[in-house]
Structure formats: C-alpha cells, structure tokens
C-alpha positions in Angstrom: 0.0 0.0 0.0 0.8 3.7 -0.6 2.9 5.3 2.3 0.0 6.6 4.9 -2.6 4.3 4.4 -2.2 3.0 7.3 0.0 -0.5 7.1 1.5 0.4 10.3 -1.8 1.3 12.0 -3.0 -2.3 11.7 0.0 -4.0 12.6 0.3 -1.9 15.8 -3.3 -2.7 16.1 -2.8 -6.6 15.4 0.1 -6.7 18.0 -2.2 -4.6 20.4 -5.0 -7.3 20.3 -2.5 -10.3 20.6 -0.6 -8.8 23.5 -4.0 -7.8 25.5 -5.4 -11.4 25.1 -2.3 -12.7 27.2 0.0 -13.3 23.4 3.5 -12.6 23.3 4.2 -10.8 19.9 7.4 -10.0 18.3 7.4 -6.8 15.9 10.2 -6.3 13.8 10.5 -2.7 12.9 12.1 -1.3 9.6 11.5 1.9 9.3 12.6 5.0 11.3 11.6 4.5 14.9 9.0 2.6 16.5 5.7 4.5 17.4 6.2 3.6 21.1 3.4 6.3 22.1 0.7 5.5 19.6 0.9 1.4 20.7 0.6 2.9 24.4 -2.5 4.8 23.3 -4.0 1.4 21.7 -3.1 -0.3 24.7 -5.1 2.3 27.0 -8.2 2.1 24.9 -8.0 -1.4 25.5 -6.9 -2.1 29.2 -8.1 -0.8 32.8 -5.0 -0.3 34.5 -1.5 1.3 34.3 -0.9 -2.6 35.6 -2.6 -3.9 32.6 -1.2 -1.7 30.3 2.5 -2.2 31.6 1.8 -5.9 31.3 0.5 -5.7 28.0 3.8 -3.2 26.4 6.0 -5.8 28.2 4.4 -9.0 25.6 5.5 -6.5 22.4 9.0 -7.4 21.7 10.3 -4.8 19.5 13.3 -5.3 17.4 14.7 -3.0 15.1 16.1 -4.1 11.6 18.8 -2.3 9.8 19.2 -4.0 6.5 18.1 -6.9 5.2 21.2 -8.6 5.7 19.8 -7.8 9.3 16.6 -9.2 8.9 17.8 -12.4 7.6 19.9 -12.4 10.5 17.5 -12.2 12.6 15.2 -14.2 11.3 18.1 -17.3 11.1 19.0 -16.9 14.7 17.1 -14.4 17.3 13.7 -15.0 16.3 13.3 -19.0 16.9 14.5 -19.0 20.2 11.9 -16.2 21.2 9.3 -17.8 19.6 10.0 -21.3 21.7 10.9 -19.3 25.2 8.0 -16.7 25.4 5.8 -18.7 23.3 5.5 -16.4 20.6 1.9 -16.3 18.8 2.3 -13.2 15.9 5.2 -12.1 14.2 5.1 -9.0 12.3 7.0 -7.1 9.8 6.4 -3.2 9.1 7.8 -3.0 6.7 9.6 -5.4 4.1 10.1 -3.2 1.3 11.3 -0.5 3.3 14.9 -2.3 3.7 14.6 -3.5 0.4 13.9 -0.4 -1.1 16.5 1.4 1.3 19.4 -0.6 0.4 21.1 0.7 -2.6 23.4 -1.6 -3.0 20.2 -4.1 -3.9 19.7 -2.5 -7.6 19.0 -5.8 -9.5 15.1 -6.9 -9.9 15.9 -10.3 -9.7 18.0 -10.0 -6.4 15.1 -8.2 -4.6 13.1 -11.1 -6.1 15.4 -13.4 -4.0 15.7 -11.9 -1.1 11.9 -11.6 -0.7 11.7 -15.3 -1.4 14.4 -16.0 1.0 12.3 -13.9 3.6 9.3 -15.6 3.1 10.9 -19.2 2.9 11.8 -18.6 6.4 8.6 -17.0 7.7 7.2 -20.3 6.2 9.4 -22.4 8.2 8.7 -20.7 11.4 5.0 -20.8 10.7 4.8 -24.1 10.1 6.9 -25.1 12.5 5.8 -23.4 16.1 2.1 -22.4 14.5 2.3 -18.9 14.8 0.9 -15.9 12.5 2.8 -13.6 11.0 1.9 -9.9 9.6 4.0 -8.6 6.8 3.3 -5.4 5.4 
C-alpha cells in the first residue's frame, strides 16, 4: 500500500490485540523509529490499568532491523528461540520493502526477487513449524 494508508496502524493494532489477550508478539521494525506512544494509546483504549497496560507493552518485543542482511539475520537466529521461550503467537513485519527499497546496493530486480523469497521461505518455516501468525506489510 501507498505510504500513509495505514500499514503500520494495523499491525500496531494486530500486535495490540494479541498482546491484550495474554500473546507474546514480536514486531520487527524497519523503518525510522518505533511508534512507542501510539501502541501505548492502543493499549489504553483497551486495558483498565497502568498494571494492565505495563503488562500488556512488556508481551510486544520490539526489534529493530537495519538492513536486510539484518533481517535475515535475525530471522536465522534471534527469532526462533523467542518464539520457543515466550511462546510467541504473531510475528510481524512493518515493513519489508522498506529495507529492500532502502538498500542501494540491492539494484537488480531479480535479487530483490530473492531476497523476498528468502524472507518468506523462512517465515514459512517458522509458521509451520511453532504455529504462529505472521503480519508482513
């Protein structure tokens, strides 16, 4: 989707939804910084307490991803054994074109191409694998 159409609005809303019923999440972050206040204004709308809320912030595990040499990185090594400790239930991605389209050494159709199968490969793997949902705008 075009840029302000609200991608990032749902997965914040997603990972909101998840993390209130009692769901660890893990949101990995690609672009500038994370909207820390705008998921805390979520959160209040849905929770009675600064208890509740504080619980509910502390199930968003928020991981920022430089490149996509980064994210494949992470996705190889960090992200399984958070999934299996915290019992991870949604993964999500905001966004995966971003370090695709920021990388300028990635210039090549056909690389992009690969890298976003690569991605999703792995995404496929850990879905399959530990049944969780994943988000990937």
């Amino acid at each position: 989707g075009e840029s302000g159409s609200g991608k990032s609005q749902v997965c914040l809303h997603a990972a909101s939804v998840q993390a209130v019923q009692g769901n660890p999440v893990i949101f990995l972050q690609t672009e500038s910084s994370f909207p820390l206040s705008r998921l805390s204004q979520i959160i209040l709308e849905r929770s009675e307490t600064e208890e509740e809320i504080n619980e509910t912030m502390n199930r968003i595990f928020i991981k920022k991803i430089q490149s996509y040499s980064h994210m494949l990185s992470v996705l190889n090594k960090d992200i399984e054994a958070l999934i299996k400790d915290r019992g991870v239930k949604l993964l999500i991605i905001d966004s995966i074109t971003a370090i695709i389209r920021g990388d300028k050494d990635i210039e090549d159709v056909g690389e992009r191409t690969e890298i976003l199968h690569s991605v999703g490969s792995k995404l496929q793997v850990l879905c399959n694998k530990y049944k969780i949902s994943v988000v990937v705008v």
